[in-house]
mmJSON file of the N, C-alpha and C atoms, coordinates in Angstrom:
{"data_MODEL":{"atom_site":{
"group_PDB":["ATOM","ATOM","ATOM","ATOM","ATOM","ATOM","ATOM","ATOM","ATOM","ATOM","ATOM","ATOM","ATOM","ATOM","ATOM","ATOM","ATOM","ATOM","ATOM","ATOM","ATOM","ATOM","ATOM","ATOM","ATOM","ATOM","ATOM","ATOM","ATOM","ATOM","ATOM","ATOM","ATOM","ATOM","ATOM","ATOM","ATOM","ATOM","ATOM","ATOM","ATOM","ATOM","ATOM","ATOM","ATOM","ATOM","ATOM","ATOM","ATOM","ATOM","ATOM","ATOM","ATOM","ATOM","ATOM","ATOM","ATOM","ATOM","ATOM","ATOM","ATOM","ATOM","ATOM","ATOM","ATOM","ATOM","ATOM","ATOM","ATOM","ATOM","ATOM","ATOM","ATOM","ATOM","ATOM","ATOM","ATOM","ATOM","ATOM","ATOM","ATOM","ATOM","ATOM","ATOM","ATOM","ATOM","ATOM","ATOM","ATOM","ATOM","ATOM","ATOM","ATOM","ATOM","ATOM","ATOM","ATOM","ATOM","ATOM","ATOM","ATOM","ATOM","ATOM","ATOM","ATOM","ATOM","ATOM","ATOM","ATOM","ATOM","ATOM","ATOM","ATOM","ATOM","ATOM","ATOM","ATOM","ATOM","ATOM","ATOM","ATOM","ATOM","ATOM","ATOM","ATOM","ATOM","ATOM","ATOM","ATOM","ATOM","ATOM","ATOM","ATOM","ATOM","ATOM","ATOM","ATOM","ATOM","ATOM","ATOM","ATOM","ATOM","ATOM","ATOM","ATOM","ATOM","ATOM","ATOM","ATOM","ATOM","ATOM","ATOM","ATOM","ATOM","ATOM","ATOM","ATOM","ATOM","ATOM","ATOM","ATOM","ATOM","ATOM","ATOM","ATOM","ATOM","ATOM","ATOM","ATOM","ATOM","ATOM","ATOM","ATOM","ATOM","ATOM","ATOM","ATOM","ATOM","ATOM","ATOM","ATOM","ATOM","ATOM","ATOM","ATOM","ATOM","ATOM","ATOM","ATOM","ATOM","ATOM","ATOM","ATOM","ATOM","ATOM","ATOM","ATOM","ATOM","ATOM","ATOM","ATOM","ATOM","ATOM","ATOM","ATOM","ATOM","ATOM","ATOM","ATOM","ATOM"],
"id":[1,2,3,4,5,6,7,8,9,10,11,12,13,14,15,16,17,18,19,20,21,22,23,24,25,26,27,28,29,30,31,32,33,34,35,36,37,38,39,40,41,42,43,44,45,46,47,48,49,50,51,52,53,54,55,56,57,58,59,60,61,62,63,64,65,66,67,68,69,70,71,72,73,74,75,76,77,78,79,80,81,82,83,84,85,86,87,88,89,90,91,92,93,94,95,96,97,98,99,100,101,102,103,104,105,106,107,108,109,110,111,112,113,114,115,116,117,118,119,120,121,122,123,124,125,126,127,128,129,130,131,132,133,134,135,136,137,138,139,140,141,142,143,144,145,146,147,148,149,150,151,152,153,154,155,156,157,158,159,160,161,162,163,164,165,166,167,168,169,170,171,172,173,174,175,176,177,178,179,180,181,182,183,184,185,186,187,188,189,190,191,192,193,194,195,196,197,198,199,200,201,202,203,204,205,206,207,208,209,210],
"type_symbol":["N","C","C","N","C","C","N","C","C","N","C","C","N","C","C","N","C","C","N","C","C","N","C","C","N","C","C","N","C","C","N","C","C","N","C","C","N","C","C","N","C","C","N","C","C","N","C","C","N","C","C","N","C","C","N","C","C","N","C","C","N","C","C","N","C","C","N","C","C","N","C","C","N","C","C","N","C","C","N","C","C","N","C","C","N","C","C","N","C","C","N","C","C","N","C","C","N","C","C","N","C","C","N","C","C","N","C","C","N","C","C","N","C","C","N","C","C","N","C","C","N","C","C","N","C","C","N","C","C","N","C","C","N","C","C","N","C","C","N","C","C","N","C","C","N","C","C","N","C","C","N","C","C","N","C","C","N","C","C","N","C","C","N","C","C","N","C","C","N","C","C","N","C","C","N","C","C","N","C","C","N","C","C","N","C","C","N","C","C","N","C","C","N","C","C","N","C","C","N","C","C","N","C","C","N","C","C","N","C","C"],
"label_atom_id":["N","CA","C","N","CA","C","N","CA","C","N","CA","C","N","CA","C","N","CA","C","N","CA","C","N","CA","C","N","CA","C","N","CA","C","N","CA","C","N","CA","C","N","CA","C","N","CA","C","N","CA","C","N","CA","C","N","CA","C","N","CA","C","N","CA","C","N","CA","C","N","CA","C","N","CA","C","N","CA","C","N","CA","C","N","CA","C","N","CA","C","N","CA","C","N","CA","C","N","CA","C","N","CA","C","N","CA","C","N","CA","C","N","CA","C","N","CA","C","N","CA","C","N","CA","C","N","CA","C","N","CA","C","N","CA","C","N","CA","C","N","CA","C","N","CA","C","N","CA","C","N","CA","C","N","CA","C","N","CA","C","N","CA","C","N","CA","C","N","CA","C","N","CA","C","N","CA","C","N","CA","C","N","CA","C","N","CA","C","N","CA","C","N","CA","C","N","CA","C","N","CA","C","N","CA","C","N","CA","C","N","CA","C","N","CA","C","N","CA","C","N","CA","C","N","CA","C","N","CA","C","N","CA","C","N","CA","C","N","CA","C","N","CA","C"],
"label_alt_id":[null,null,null,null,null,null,null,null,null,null,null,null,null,null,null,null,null,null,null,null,null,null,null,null,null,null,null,null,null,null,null,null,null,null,null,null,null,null,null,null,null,null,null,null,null,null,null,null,null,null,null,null,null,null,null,null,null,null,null,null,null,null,null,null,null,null,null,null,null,null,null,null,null,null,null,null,null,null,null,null,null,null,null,null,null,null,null,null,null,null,null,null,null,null,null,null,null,null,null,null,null,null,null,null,null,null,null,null,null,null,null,null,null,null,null,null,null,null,null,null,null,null,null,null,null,null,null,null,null,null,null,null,null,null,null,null,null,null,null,null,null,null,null,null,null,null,null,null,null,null,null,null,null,null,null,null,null,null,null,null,null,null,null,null,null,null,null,null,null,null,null,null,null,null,null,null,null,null,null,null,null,null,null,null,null,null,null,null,null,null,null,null,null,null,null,null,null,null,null,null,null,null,null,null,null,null,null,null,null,null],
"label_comp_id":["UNK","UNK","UNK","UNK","UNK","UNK","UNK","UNK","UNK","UNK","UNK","UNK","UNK","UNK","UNK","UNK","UNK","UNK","UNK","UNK","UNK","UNK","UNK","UNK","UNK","UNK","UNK","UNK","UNK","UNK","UNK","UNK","UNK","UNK","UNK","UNK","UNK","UNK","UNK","UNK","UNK","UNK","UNK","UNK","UNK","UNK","UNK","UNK","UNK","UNK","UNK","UNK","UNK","UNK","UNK","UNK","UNK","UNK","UNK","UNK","UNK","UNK","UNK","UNK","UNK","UNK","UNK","UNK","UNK","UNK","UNK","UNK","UNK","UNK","UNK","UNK","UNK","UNK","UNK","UNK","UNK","UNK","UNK","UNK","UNK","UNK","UNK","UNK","UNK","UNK","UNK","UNK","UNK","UNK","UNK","UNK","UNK","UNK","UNK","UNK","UNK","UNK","UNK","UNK","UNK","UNK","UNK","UNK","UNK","UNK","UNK","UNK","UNK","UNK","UNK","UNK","UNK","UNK","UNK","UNK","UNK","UNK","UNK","UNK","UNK","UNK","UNK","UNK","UNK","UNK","UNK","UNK","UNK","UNK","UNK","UNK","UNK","UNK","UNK","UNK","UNK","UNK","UNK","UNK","UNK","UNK","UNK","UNK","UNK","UNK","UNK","UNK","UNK","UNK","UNK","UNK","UNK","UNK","UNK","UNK","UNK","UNK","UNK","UNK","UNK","UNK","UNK","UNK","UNK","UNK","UNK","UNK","UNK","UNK","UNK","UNK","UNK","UNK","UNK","UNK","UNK","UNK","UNK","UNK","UNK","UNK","UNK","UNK","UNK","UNK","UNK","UNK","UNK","UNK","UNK","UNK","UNK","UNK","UNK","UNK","UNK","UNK","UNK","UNK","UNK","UNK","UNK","UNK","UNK","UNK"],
"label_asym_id":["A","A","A","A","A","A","A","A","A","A","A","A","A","A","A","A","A","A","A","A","A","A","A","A","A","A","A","A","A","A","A","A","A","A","A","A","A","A","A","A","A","A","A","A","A","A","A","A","A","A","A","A","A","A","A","A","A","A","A","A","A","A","A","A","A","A","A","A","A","A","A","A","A","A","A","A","A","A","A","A","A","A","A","A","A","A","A","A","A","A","A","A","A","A","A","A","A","A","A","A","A","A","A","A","A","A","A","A","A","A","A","A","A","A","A","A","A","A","A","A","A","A","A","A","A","A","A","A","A","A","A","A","A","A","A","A","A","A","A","A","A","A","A","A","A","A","A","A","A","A","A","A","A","A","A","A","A","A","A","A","A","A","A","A","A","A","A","A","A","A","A","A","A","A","A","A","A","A","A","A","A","A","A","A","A","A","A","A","A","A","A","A","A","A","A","A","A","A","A","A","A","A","A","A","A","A","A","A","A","A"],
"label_entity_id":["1","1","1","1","1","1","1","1","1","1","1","1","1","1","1","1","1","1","1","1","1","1","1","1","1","1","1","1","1","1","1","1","1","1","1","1","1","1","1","1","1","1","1","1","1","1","1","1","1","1","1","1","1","1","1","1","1","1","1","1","1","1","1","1","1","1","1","1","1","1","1","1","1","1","1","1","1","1","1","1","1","1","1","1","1","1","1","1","1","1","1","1","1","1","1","1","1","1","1","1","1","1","1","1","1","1","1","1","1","1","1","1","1","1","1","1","1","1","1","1","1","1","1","1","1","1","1","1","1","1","1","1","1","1","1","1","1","1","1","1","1","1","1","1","1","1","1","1","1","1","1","1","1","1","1","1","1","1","1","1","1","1","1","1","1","1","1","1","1","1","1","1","1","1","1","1","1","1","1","1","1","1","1","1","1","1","1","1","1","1","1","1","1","1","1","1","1","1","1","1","1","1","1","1","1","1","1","1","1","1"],
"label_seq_id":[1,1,1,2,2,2,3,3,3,4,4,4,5,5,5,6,6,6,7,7,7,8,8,8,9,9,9,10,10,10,11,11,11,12,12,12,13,13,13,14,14,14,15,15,15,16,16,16,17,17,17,18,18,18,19,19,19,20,20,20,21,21,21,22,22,22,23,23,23,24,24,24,25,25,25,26,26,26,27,27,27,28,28,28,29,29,29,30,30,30,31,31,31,32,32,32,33,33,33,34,34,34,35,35,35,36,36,36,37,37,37,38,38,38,39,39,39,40,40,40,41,41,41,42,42,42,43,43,43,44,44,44,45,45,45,46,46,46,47,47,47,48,48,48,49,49,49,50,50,50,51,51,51,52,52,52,53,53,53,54,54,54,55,55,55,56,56,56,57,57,57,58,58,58,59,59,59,60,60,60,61,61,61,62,62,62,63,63,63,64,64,64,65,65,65,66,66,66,67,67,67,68,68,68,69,69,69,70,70,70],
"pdbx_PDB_ins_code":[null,null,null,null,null,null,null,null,null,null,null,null,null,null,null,null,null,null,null,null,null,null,null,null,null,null,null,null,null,null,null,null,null,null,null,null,null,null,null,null,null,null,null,null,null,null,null,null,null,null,null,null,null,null,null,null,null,null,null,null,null,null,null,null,null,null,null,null,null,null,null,null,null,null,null,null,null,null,null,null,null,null,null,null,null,null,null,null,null,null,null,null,null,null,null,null,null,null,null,null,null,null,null,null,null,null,null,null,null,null,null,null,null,null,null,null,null,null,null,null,null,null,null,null,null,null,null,null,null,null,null,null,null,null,null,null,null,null,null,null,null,null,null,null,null,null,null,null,null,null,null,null,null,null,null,null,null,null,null,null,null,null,null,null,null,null,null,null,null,null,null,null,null,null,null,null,null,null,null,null,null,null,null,null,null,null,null,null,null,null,null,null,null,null,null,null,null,null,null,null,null,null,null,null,null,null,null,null,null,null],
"Cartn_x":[-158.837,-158.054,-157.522,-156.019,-155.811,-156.25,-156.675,-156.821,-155.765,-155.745,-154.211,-153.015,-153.006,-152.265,-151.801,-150.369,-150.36,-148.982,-148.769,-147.248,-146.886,-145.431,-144.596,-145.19,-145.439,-145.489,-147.258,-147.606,-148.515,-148.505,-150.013,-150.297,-150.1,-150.141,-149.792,-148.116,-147.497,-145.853,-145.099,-146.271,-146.017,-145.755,-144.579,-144.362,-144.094,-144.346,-144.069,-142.394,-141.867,-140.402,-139.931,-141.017,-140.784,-141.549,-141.831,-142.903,-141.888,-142.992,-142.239,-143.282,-143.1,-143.761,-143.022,-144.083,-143.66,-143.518,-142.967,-142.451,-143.362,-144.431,-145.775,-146.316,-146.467,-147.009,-148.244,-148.388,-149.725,-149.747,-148.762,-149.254,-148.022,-148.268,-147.314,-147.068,-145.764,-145.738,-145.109,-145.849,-145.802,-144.848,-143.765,-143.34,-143.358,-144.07,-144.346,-143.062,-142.221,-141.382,-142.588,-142.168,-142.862,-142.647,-141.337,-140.808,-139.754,-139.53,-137.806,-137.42,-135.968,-134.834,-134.942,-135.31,-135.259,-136.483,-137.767,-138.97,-139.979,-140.61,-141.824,-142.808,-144.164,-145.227,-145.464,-145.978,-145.435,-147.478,-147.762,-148.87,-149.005,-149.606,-149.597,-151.185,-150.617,-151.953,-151.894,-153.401,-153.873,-153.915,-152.654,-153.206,-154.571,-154.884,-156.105,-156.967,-156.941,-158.435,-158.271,-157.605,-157.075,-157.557,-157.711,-157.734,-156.518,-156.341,-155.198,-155.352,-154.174,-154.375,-154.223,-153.294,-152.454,-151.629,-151.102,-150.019,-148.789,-147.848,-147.333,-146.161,-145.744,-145.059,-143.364,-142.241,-141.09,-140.454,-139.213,-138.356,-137.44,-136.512,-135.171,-134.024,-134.058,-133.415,-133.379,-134.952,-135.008,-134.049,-135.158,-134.489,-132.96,-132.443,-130.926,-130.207,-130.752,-129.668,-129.158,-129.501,-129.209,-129.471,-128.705,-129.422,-130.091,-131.194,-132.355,-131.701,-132.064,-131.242,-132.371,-131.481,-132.025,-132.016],
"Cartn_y":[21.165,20.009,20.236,19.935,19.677,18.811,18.622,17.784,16.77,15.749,14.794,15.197,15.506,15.584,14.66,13.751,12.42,12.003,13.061,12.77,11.079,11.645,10.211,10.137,11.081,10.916,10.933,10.567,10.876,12.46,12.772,14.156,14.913,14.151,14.155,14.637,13.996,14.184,15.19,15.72,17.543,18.299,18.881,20.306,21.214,22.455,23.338,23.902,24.513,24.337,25.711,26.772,28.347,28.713,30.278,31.031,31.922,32.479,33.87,34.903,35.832,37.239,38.148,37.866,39.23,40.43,41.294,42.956,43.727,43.188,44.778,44.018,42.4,42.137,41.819,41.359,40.902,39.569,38.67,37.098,36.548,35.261,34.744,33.444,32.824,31.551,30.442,29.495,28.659,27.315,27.073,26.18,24.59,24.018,22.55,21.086,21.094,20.003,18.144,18.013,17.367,15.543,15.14,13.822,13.559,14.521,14.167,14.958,14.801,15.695,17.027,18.559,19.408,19.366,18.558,18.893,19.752,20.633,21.202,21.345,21.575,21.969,23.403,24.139,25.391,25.96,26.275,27.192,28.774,29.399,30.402,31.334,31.778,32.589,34.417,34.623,35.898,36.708,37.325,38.368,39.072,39.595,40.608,39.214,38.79,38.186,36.606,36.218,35.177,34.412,33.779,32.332,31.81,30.925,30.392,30.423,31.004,31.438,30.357,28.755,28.33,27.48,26.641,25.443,25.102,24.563,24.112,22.846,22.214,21.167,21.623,21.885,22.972,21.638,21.027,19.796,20.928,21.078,21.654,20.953,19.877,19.022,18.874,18.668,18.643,20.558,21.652,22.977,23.232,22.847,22.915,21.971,20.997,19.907,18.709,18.778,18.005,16.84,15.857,14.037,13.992,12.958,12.75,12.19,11.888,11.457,9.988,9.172,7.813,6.509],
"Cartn_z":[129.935,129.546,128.132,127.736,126.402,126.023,124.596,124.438,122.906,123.56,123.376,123.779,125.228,125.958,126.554,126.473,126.564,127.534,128.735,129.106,129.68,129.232,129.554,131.188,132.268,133.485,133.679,135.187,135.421,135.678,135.583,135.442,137.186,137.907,139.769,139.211,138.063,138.389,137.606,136.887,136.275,137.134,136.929,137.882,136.962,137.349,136.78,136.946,135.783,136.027,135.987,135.166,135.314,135.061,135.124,134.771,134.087,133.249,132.587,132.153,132.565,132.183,131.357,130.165,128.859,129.013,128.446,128.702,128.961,128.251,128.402,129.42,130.121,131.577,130.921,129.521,129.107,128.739,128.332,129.285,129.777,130.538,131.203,130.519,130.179,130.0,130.941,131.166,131.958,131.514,132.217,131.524,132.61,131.964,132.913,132.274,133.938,133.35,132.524,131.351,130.603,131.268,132.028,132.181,131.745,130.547,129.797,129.933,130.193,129.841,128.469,129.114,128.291,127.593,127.757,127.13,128.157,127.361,128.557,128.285,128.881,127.793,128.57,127.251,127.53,127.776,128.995,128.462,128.715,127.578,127.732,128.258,129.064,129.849,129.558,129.081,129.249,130.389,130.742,132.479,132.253,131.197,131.329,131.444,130.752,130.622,131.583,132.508,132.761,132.475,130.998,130.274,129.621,129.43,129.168,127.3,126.531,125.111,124.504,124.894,124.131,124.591,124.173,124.685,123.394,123.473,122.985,123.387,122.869,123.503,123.002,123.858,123.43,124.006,122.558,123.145,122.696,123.836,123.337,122.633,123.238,122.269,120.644,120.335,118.514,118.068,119.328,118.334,118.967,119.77,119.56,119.292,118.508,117.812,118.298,119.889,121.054,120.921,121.255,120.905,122.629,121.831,123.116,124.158,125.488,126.367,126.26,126.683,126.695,127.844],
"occupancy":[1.0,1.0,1.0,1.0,1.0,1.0,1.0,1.0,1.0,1.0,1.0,1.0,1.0,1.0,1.0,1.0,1.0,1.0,1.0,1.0,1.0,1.0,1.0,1.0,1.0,1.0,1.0,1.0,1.0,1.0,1.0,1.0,1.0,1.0,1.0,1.0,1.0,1.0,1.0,1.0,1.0,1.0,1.0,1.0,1.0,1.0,1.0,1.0,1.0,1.0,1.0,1.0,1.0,1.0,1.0,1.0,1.0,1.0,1.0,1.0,1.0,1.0,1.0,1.0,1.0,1.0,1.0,1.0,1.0,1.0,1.0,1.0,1.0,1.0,1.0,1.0,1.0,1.0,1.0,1.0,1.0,1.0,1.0,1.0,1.0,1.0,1.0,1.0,1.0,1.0,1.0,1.0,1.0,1.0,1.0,1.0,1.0,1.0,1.0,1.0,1.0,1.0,1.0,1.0,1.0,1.0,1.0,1.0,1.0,1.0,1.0,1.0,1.0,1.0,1.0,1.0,1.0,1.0,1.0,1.0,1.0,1.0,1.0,1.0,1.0,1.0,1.0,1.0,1.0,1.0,1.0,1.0,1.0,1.0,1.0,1.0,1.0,1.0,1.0,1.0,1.0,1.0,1.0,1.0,1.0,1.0,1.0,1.0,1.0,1.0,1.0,1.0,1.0,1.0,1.0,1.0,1.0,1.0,1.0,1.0,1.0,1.0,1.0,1.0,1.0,1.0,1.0,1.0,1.0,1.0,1.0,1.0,1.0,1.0,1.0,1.0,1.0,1.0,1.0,1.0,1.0,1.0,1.0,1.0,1.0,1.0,1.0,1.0,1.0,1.0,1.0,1.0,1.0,1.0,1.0,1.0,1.0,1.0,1.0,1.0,1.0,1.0,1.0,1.0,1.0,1.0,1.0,1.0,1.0,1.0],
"B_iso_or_equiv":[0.0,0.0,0.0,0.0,0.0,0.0,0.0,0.0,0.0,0.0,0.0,0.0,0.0,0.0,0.0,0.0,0.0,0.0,0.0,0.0,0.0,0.0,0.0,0.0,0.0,0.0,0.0,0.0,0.0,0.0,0.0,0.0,0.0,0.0,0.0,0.0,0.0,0.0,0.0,0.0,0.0,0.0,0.0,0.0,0.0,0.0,0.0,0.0,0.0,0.0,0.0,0.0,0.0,0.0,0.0,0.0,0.0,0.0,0.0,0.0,0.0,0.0,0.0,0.0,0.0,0.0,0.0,0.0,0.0,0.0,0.0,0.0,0.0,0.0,0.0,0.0,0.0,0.0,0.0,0.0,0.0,0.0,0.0,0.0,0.0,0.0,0.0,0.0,0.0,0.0,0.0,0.0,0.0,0.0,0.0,0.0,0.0,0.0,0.0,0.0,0.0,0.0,0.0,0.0,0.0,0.0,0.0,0.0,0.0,0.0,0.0,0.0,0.0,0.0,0.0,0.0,0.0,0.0,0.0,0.0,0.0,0.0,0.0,0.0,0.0,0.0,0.0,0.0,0.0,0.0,0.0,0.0,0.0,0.0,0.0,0.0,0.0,0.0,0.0,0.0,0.0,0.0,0.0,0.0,0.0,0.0,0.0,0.0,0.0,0.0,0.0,0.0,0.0,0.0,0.0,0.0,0.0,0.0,0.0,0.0,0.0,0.0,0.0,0.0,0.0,0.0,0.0,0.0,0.0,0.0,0.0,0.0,0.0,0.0,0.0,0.0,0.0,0.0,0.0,0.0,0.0,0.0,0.0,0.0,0.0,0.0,0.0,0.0,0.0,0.0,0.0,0.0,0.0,0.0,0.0,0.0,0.0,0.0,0.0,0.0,0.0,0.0,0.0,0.0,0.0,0.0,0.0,0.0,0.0,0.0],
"pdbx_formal_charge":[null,null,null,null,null,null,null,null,null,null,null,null,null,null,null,null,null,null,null,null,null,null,null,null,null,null,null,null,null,null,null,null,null,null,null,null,null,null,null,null,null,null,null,null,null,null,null,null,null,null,null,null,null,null,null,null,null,null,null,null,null,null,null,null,null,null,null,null,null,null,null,null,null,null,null,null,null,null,null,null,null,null,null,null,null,null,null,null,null,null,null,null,null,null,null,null,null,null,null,null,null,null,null,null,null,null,null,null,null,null,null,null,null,null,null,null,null,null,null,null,null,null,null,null,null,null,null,null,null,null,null,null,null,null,null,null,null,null,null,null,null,null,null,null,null,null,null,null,null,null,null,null,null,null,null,null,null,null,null,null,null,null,null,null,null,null,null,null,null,null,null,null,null,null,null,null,null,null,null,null,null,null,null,null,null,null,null,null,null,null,null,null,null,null,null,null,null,null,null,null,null,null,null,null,null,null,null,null,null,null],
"auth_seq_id":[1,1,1,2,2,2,3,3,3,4,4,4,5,5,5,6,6,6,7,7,7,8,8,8,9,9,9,10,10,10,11,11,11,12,12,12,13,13,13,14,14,14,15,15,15,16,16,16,17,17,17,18,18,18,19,19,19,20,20,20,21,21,21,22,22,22,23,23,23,24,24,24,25,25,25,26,26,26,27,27,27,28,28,28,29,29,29,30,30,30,31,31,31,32,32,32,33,33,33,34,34,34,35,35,35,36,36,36,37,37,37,38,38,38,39,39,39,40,40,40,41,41,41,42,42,42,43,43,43,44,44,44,45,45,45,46,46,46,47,47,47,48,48,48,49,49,49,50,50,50,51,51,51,52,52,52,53,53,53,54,54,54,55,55,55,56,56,56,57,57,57,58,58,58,59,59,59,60,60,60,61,61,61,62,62,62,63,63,63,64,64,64,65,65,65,66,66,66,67,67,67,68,68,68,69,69,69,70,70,70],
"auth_comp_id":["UNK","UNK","UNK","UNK","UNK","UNK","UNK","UNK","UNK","UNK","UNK","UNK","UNK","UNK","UNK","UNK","UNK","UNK","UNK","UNK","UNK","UNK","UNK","UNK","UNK","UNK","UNK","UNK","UNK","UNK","UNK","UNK","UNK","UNK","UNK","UNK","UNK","UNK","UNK","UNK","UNK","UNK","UNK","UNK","UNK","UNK","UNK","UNK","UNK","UNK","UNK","UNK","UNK","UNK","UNK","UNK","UNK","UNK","UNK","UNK","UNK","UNK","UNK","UNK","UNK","UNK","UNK","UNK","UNK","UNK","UNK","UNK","UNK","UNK","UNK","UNK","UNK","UNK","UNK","UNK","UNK","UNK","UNK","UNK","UNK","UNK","UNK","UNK","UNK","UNK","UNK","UNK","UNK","UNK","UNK","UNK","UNK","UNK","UNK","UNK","UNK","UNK","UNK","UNK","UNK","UNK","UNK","UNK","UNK","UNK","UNK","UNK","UNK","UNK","UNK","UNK","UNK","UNK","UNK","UNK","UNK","UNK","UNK","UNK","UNK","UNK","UNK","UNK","UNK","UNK","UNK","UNK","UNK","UNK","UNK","UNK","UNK","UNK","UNK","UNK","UNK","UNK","UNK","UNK","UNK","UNK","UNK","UNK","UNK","UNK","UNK","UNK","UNK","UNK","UNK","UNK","UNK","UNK","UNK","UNK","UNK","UNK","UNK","UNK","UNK","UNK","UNK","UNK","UNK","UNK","UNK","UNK","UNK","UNK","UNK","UNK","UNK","UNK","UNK","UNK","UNK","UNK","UNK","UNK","UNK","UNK","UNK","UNK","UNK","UNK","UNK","UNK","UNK","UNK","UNK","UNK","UNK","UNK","UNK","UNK","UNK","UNK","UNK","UNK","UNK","UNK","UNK","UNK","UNK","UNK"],
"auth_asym_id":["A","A","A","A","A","A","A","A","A","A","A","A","A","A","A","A","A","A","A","A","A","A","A","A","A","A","A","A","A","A","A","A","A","A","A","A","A","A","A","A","A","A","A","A","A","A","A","A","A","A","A","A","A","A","A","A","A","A","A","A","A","A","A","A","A","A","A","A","A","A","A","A","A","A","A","A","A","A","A","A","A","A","A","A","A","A","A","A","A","A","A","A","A","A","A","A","A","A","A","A","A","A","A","A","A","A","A","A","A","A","A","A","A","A","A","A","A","A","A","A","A","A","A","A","A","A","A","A","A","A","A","A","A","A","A","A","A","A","A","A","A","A","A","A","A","A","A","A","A","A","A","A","A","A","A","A","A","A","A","A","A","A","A","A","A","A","A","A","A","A","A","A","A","A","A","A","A","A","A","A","A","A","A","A","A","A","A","A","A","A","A","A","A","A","A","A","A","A","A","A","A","A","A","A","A","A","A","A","A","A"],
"auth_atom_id":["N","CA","C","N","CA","C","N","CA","C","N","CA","C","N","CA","C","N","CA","C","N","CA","C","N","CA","C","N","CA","C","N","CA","C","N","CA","C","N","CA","C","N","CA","C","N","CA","C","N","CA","C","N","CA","C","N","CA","C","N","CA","C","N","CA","C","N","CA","C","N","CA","C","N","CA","C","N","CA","C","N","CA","C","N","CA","C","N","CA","C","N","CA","C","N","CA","C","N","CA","C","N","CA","C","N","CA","C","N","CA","C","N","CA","C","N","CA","C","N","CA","C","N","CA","C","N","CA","C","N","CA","C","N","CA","C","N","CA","C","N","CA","C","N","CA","C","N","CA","C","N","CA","C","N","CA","C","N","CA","C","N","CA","C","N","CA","C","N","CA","C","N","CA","C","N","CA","C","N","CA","C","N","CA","C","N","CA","C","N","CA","C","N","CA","C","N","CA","C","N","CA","C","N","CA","C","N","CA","C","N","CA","C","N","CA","C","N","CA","C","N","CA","C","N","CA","C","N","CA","C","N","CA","C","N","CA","C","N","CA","C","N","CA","C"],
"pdbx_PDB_model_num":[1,1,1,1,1,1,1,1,1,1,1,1,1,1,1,1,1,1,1,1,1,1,1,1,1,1,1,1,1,1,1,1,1,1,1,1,1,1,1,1,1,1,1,1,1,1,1,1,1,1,1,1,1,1,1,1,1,1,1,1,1,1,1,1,1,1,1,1,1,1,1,1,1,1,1,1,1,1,1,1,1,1,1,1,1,1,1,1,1,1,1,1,1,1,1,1,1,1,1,1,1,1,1,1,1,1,1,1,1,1,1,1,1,1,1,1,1,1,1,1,1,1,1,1,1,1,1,1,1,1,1,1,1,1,1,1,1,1,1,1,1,1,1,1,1,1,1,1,1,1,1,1,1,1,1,1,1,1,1,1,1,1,1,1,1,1,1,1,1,1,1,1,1,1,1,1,1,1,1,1,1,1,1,1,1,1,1,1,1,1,1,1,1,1,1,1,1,1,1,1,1,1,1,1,1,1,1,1,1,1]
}}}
């Protein structure tokens, strides 16, 4: 579990929206649609060791300048 992990949706209404695998194939990032427009939470997983390294919450909106949708 994260913890203060707080989506706008229920956690039943997370989907995942891509995966992505790094060049050397040593972790994958997971990108889970968040409820809004262009937000995701991003986690990142260890292939060798399959634990998950890391999360972050990625609004594309704030880093490309984008006004929030409302």
């Amino acid at each position: 579990m994260i913890r203060g992990f707080d989506p706008p949706v229920t956690r039943d209404q997370l989907q995942i929206h891509h995966v992505y695998l790094n060049g050397d194939r040593t972790f994958y990032h997971v990108l889970i649609h968040y409820g809004r427009d262009n937000e995701f939470l991003v986690i990142v997983v260890d292939c060798n060791r399959e634990v998950v390294r890391g999360h972050h919450l990625l609004d594309l909106n704030r880093e490309y300048g984008l006004p929030a949708a409302g």
